[in-house]
N, C-alpha and C positions, 0 to 999 in steps of 0.2 A: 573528598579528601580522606582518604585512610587516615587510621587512628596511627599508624608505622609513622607515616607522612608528618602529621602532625607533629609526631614527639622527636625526629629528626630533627625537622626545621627548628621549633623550640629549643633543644639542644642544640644548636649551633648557633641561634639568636643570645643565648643566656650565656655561650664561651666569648662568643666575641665582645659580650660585656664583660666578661672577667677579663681576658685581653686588654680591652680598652683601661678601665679600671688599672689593671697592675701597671701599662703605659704610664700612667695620668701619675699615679702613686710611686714610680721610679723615674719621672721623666723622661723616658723612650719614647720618641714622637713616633719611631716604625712600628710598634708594639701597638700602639694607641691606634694607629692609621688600619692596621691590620683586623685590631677589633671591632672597628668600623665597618671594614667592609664585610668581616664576615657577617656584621647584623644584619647590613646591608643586600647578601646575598640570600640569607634567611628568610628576610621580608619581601623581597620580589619571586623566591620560593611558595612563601604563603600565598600572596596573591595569584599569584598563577594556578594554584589547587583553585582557589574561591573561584576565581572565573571558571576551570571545569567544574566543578560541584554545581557553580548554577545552570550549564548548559548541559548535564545529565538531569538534570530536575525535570 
């Protein structure tokens, strides 16, 4: 996993908590839904690096 990679995905795991967050703290359930799933899509990002990284090992 490139170090690009890494700080992409992080960066998008960390907005869709700000996302979720500001949802939660105005009551916008679409906003809140939204920041879910970009964590959402961050984290099966990450995972899919980790699987290549260990099958170039």
């Amino acid at each position: 996993m490139s170090a690009e990679d890494k700080l992409s995905n992080k960066t998008e795991e960390l907005g869709g908590k700000v996302k979720e967050g500001a949802g939660k703290a105005t009551d916008d359930k679409d906003l809140e839904a939204e920041g879910k799933g970009d964590q959402a899509g961050a984290n099966l990002k990450q995972a899919g690096e980790k699987i290549k990284d260990v099958f170039k090992s």
